[in-house]
C-alpha positions as CSV (number, residue, x, y, z in Angstrom):
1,X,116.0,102.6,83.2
2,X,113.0,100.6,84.8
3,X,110.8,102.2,87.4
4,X,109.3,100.3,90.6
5,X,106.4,101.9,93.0
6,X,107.2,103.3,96.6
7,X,104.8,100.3,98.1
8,X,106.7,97.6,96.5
9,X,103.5,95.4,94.8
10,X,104.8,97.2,91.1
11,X,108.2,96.7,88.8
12,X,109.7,96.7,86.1
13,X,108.2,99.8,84.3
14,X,109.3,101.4,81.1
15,X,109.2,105.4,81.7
16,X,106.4,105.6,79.7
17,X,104.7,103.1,81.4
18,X,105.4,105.1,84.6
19,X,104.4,108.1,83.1
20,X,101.4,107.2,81.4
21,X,100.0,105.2,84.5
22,X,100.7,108.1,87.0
23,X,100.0,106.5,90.2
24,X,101.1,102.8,91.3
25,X,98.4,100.3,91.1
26,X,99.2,99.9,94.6
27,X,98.8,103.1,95.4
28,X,102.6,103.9,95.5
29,X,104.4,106.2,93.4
30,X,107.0,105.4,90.8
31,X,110.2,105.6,91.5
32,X,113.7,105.1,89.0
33,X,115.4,101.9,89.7
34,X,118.3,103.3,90.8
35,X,119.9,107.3,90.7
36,X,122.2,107.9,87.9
37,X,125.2,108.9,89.0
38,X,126.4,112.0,86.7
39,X,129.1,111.7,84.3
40,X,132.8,112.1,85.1
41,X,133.0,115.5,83.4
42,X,129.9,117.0,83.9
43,X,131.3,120.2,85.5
44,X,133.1,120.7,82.5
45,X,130.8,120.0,79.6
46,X,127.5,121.3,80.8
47,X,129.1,124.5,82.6
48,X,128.4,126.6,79.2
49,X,124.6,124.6,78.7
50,X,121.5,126.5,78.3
51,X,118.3,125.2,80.2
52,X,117.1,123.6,77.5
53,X,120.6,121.8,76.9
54,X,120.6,120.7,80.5
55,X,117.0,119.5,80.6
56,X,118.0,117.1,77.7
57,X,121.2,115.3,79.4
58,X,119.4,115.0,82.8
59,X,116.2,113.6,81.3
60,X,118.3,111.2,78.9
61,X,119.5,109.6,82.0
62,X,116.1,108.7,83.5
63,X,114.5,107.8,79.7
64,X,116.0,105.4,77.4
65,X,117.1,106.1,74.0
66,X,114.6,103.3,72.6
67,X,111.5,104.6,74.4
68,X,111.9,108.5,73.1
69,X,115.3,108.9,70.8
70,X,117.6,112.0,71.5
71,X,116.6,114.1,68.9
72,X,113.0,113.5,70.1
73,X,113.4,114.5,73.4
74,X,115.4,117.6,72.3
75,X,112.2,118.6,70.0
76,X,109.8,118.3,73.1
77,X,112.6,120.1,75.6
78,X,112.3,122.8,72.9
79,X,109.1,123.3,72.0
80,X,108.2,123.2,75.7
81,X,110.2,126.0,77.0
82,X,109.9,128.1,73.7
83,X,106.0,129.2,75.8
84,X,108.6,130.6,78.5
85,X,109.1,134.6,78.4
86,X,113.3,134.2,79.9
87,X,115.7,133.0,77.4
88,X,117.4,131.4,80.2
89,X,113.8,129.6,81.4
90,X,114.7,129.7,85.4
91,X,117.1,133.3,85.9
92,X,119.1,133.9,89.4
93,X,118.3,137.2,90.5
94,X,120.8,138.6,93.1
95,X,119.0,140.1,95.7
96,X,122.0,141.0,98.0
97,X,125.4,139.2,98.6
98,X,124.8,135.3,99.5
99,X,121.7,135.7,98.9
100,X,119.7,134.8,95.5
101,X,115.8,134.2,94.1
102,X,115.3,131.8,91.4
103,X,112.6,133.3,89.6
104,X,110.6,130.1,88.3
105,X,107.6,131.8,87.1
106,X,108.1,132.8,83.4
107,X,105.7,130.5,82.1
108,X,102.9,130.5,80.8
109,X,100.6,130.6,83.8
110,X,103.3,132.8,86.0
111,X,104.3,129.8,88.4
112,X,107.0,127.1,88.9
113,X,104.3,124.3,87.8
114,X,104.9,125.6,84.0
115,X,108.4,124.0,83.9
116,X,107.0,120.5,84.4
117,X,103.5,120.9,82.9
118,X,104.6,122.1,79.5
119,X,107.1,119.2,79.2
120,X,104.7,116.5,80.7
121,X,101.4,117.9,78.4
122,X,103.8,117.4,75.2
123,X,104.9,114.1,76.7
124,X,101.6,112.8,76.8
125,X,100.6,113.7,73.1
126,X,103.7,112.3,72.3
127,X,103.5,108.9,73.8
128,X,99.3,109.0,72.7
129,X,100.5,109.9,68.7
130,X,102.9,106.8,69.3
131,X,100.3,104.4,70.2
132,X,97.4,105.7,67.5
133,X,100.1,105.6,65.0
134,X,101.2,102.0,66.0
135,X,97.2,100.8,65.5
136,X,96.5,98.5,62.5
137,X,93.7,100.6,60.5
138,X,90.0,101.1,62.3
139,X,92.0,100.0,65.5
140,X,91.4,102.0,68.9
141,X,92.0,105.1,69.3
142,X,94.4,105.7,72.6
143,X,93.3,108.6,74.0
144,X,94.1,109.8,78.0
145,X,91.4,111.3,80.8
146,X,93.8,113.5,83.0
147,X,92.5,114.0,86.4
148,X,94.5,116.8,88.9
149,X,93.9,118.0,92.2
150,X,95.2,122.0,92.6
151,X,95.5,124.4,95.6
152,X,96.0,126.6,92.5
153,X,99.3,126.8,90.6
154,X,99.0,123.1,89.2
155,X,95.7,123.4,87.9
156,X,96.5,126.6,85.6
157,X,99.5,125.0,84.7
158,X,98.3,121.3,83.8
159,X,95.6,123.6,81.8
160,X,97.9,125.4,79.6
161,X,99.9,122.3,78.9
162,X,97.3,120.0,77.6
163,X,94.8,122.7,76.6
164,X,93.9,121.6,72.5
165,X,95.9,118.3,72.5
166,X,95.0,115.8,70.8
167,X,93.1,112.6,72.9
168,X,93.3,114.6,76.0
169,X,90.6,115.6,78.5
170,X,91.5,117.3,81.3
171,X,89.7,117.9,85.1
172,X,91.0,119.9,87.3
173,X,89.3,119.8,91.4
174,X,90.2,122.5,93.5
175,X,89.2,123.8,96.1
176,X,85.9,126.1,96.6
177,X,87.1,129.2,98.0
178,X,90.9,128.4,99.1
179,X,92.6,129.4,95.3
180,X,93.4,133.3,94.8
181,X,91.5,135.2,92.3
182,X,93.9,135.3,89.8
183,X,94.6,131.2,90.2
184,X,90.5,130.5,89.8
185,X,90.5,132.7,86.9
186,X,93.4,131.5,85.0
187,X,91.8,128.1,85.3
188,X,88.0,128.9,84.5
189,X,88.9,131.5,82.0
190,X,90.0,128.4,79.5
191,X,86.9,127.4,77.0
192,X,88.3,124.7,75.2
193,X,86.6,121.5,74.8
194,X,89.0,119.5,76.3
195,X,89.4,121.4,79.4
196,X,86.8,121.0,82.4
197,X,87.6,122.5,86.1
198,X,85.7,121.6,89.2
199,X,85.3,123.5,92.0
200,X,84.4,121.3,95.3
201,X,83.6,121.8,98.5
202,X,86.4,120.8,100.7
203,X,89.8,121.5,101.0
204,X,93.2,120.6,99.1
205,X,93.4,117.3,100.6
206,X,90.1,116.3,100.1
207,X,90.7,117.0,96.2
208,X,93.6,115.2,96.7
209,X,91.6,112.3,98.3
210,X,89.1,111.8,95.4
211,X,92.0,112.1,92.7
212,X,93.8,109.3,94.2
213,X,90.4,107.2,95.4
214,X,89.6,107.4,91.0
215,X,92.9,106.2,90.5
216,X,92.5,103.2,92.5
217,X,88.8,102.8,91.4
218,X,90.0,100.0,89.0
219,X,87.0,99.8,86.7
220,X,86.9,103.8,86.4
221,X,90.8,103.8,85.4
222,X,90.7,101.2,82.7
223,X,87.4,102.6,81.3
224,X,88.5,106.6,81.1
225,X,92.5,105.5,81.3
226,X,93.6,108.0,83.8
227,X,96.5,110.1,83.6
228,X,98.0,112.0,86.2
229,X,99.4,116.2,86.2
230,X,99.7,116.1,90.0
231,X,103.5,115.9,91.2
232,X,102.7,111.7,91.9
233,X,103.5,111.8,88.4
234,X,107.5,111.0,88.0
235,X,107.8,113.1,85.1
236,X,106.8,116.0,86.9
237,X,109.2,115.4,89.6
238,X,112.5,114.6,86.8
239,X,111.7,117.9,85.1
240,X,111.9,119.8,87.8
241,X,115.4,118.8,88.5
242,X,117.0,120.8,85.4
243,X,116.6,123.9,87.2
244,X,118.8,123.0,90.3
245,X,121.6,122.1,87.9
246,X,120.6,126.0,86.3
247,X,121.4,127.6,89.6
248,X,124.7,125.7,89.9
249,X,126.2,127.1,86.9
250,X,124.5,130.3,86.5
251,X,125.9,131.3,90.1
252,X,129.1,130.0,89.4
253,X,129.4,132.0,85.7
254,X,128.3,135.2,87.9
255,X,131.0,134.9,89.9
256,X,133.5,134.1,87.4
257,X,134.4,130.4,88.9
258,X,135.2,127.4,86.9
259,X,132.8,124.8,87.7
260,X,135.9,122.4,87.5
261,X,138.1,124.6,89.7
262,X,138.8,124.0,93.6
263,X,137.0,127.8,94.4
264,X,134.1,126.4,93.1
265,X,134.6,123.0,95.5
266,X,134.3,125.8,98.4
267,X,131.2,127.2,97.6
268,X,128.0,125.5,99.9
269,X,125.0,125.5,97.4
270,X,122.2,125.9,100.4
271,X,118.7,126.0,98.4
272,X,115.8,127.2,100.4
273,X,112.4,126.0,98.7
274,X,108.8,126.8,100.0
275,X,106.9,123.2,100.2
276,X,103.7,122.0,100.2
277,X,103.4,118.7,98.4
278,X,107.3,118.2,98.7
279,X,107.5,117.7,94.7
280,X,109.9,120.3,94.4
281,X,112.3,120.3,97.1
282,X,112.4,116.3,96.5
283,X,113.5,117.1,92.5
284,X,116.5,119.2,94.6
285,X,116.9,115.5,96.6
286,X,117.1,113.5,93.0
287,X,119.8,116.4,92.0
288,X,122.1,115.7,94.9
289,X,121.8,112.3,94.5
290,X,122.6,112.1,91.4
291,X,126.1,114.1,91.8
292,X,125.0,118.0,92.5
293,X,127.4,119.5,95.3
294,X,124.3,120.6,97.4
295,X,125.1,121.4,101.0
296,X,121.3,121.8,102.3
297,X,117.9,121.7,101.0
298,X,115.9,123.8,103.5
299,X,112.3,122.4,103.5
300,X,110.4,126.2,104.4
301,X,106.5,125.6,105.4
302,X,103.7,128.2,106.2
303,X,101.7,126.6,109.6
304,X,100.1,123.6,107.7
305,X,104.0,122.3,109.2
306,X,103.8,118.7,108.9
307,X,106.9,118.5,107.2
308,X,109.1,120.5,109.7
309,X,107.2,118.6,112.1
310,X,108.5,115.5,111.1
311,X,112.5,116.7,111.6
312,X,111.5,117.7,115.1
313,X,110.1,114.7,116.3
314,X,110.4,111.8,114.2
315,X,106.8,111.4,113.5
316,X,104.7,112.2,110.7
317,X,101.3,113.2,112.3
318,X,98.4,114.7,110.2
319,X,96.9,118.5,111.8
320,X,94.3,117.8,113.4
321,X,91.4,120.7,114.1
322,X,88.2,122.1,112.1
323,X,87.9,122.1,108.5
324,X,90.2,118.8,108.5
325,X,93.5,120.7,110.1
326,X,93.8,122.5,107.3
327,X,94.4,126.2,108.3
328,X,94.1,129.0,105.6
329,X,97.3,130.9,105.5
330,X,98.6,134.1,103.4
331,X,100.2,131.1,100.4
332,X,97.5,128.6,100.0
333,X,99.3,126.4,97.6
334,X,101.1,125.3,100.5
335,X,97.7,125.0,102.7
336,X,98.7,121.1,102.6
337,X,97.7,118.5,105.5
338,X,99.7,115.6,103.8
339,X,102.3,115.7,101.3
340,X,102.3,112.8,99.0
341,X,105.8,112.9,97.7
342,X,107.3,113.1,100.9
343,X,106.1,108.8,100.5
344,X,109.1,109.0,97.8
345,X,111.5,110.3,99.8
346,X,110.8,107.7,102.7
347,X,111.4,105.1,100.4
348,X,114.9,105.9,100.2
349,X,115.0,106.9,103.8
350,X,113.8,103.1,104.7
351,X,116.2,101.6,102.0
352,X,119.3,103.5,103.1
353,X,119.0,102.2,106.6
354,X,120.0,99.2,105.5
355,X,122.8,99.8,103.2
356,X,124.9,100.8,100.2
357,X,123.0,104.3,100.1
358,X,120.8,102.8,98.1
359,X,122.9,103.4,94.8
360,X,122.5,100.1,93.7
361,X,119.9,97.8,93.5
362,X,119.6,94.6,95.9
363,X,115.6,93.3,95.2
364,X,115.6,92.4,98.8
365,X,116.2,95.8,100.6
366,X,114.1,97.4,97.8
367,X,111.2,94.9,98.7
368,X,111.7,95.4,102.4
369,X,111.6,99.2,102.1
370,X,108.2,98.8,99.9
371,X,106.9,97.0,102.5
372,X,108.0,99.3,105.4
373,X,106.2,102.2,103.3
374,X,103.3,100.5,102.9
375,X,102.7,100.0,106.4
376,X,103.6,103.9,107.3
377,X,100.7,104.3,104.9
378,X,99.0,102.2,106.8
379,X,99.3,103.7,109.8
380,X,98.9,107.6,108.7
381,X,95.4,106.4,107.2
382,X,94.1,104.4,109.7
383,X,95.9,106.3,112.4
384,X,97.0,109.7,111.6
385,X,100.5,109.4,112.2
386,X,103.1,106.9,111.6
387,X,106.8,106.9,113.3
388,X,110.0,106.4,111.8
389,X,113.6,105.8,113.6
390,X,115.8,108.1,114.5
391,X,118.3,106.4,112.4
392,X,116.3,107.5,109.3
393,X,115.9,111.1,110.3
394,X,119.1,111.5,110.9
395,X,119.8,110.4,107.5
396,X,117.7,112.8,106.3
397,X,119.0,115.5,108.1
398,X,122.4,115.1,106.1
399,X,120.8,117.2,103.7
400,X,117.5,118.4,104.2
401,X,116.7,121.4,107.5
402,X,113.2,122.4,108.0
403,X,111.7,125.7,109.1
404,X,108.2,127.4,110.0
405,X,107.0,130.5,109.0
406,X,103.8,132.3,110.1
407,X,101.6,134.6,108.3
408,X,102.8,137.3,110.4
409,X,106.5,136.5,109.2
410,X,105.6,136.6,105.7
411,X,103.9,139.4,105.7
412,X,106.9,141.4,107.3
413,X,109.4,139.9,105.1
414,X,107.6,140.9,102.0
415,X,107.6,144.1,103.3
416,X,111.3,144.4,104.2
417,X,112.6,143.2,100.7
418,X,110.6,145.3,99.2
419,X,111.8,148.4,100.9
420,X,115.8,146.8,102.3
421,X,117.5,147.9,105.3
422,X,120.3,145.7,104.6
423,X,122.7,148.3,102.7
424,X,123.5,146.6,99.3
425,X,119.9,145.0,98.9
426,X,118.2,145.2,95.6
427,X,113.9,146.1,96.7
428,X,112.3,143.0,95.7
429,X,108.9,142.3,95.4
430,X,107.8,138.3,96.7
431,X,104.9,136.1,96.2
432,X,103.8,135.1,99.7
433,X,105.5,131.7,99.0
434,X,108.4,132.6,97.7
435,X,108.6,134.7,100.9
436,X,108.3,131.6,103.4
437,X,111.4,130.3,101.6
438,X,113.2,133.8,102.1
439,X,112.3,134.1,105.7
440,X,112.9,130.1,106.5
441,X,116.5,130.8,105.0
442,X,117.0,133.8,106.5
443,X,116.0,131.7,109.6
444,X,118.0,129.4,109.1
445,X,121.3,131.9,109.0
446,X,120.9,133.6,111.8
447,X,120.2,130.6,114.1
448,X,123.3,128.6,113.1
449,X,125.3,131.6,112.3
450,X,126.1,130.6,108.9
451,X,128.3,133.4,107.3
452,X,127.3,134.1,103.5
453,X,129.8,134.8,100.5
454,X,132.0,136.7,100.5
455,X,132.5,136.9,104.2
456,X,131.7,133.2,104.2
457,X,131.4,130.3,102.0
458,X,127.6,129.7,102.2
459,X,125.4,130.9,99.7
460,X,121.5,130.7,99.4
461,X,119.1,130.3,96.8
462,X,115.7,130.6,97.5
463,X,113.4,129.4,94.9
464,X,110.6,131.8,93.6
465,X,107.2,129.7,92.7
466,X,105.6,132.2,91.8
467,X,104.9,135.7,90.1
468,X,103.2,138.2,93.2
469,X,100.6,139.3,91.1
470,X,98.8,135.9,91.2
471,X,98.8,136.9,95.0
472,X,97.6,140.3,95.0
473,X,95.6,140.3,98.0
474,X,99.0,139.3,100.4
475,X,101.4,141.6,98.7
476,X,99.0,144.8,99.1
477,X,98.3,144.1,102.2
478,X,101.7,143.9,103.2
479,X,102.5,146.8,101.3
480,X,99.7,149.0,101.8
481,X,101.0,151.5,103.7
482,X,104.6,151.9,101.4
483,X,103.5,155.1,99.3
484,X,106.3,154.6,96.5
485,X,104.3,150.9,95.8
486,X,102.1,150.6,92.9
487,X,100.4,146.9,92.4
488,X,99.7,147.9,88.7
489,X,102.8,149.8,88.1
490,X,105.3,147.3,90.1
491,X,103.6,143.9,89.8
492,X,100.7,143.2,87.3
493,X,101.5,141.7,84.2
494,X,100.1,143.1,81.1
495,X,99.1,139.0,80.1
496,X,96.6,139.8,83.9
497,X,95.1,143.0,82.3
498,X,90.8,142.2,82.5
499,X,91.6,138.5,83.0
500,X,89.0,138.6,86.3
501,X,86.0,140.0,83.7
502,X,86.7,137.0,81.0
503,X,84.3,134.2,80.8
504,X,84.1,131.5,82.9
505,X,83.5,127.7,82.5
506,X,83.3,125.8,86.2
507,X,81.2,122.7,87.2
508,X,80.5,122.6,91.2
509,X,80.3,119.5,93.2
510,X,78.7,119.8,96.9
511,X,80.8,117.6,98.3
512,X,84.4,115.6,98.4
513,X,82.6,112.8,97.0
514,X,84.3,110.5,94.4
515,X,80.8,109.5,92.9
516,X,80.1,113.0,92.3
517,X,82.7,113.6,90.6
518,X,82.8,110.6,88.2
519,X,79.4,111.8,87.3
520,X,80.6,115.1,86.7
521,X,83.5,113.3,84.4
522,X,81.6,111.3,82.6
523,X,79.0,113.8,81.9
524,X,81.6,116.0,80.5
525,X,83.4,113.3,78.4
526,X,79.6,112.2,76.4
527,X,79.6,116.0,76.1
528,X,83.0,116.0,74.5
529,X,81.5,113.1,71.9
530,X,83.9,110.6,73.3
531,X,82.0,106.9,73.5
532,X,82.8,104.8,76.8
């Protein structure tokens, strides 16, 4: 398997190659070749797989056997979800019939980022321990200068994945001000050499901005060989795809079906996921591709809506307003003006206009759809918007819906799970994210009258990202006046207890300047002892 950039100016790369790299030198993201299809008899022989099982037979079908060997990639599927606190990594909790949370926040850091980051942090020291052990004797040393952007989940997570390897520095920007206090702290709170966070004045975006502006700073990248924890980075995208395969068969177990049977042909797998930077949903697009019997992926925004935008009018058009559009909602991870891997999916959008579904590869459509990309690029830079056909939303719309949900929304619907009407409901307590995606599916249902199993055939599952008590400010506030609630006694994690009053490492940069920041880097890295 050979990866190839979005903006079609880069091919033929090994996965480690794509890996390493990050982001295209073109400024496009990687891409596979072409989707694997699955194999004839998957239903069968992964329907008794654990996660771990899974995440080895989807990720050998993106990585070759000569670049990391089975048993390899079984030791780093293992030792990275042996940090998660569910034997099952991802569990399905039933909240009432038709209606399901993935709970993706049993790692390390309490959010869905963990599933990725621990795998990508032990790919990295595996591919650097590759390289140093290749080197004649006194030869380089191979080492890698991560650089992330956060709007808080990704930068705790890339931290607890790469914190102590080997060859590794990590910075992580976010925002000043726009993380909860539990995000900052779980980020700041990390003293080891190797880890550096950077708070800057700005927004998400504009920490987005300066991580892609180093990337494409050409003499910076090949002197501090930049890697990449953000979701531009494939890997994180291919992980994330185990857990949509989880659902499939840990739904089906719960209701006694055979995978392989017709009853389970009936079922309509609807996955609601709350989106920011598109990574995650788009690792649900890779799993339908690729042979998952996915009816919908609903794409469930907070008001930062360029996404559900898009669907409604065929245009991708950046927010415009004070503080760069950007408007501080109730789940700030999502607080997102553009969404770099939605670039990813429009690749496939502008390659399947033309033909064959894009299942196989024909150089000249793939060209032409790099090309097309580029100049949407183009356009939403110079521009603010670009516009694509109505042909190509339409495709999209075969298996992606879109809904909006306001502050005021998510506030009620945490309150309403948390104490049901609906008779049958389990109380659940939800993240404000994790509540977008409940209320956009719940949305969804009641405007197309979709009827839910067992009336129905439809079944939802909305994907948790993260734990609530990393959002304690929006669930007591929603909750507040519910006597029977108890933030400490319902929510807080022991692993939270006094984590606010720990020490605190943080470097500050005025403003979303790149040159600040590679001052701050390189600062940090003669600090570290490491010779440039």
């Amino acid at each position: 398997m050979q990866y190839r950039s979005t903006r079609g100016q880069a091919k033929n790369y090994s996965f480690e190659e794509a890996v390493m790299t990050g982001l295209g030198p073109d400024g496009g993201l990687f891409i596979p070749q072409e989707i694997p299809s699955l194999p004839a008899n998957w239903r069968q022989a992964w329907s008794q797989h654990s996660f771990q099982e899974l995440a080895v037979e989807i990720l050998s079908m993106y990585i070759d056997s000569s670049e990391i060997p089975r048993e390899d990639l079984k030791a780093l599927v293992d030792r990275s979800y042996s940090t998660f606190r569910s034997e099952s990594v991802t569990p399905l909790a039933k909240v009432r019939d038709g209606l399901y949370v993935m709970e993706l926040f049993h790692g390390p850091t309490f959010a869905f980022k963990d599933v990725a980051l621990q795998f990508v942090g032990n790919l990295f020291e595996y591919f650097l321990e590759r390289r140093n052990r290749n080197e004649p004797a006194g030869g380089k040393t191979h080492r890698l200068t991560v650089v992330g952007a956060t709007s808080g989940d990704t930068g705790s997570a890339a931290i607890y994945g790469l914190r102590g390897k080997k060859n590794v520095s990590v910075f992580i920007l976010f925002p000043n001000g726009r993380v909860s206090p539990i995000q900052e702290a779980q980020m700041t709170t990390v003293l080891d050499k190797n880890v550096h966070t950077v708070t800057v004045e700005g927004t998400f975006d504009d920490c987005q901005g300066i991580v892609k502006n180093l990337f494409g700073n050409k003499e910076f990248n090949s002197r501090h060989h930049l890697g990449a924890v953000n979701s531009i980075n494939w890997a994180r995208i291919l992980a994330q795809t185990t857990y949509y395969f989880q659902a499939y068969f840990t739904l089906l177990r719960s209701l006694n079906i055979d995978p392989a049977s017709p009853a389970a042909d009936e079922i309509k797998f609807d996955f609601s996921v709350p989106t920011g930077n598109f990574g995650d949903v788009l690792a649900g697009y890779y799993a339908y591709r690729m042979g998952l019997p996915a009816n919908k992926l609903l794409i469930a925004t907070n008001e930062n809506d360029i996404l559900y935008r898009f669907f409604s009018s065929s245009a991708y058009e950046k927010q415009t307003g004070s503080d760069g559009g950007v408007k501080a909602t109730l789940s700030p991870a999502m607080d997102i003006i553009v969404s770099s891997n939605f670039e990813r999916l429009l690749w496939y959008l502008a390659r399947d206009a033309e033909a064959d579904e894009g299942k196989t590869v024909n150089e000249e459509l793939c060209d032409k759809a790099g090309k097309t990309v580029a100049g949407w690029m183009d356009d939403l830079k110079d521009n603010g918007v670009f516009r694509v056909s109505d042909k190509a939303v339409l495709k999209a719309r075969e298996i992606f819906d879109a809904a909006r949900v306001t502050d005021a929304e998510t506030t009620e619907t945490i309150r309403d799970f948390y104490q049901p009407k609906t008779e049958g409901q389990v109380p659940y307590v939800l993240d404000p994210h994790t509540a977008v995606g409940v209320r956009a599916a719940e949305d969804i249902i009641k405007r197309d009258s979709i009827k839910i199993l067992p009336a129905g055939s439809d079944v939802f599952i909305c994907l948790a990202t993260a734990h609530p008590a990393k959002f304690s400010e929006a669930v007591e506030d929603a909750l507040k006046d519910n006597s029977a609630f108890n933030f400490e006694k319902d929510v807080l994690p022991t692993e939270f207890h006094g984590l606010l009053e720990k020490e605190r490492k943080v470097l500050q940069v005025e403003g979303a300047d790149p040159n600040l920041v590679i001052e701050v880097i390189e600062k940090e890295l003669r600090a570290e002892g490491i010779s440039f």
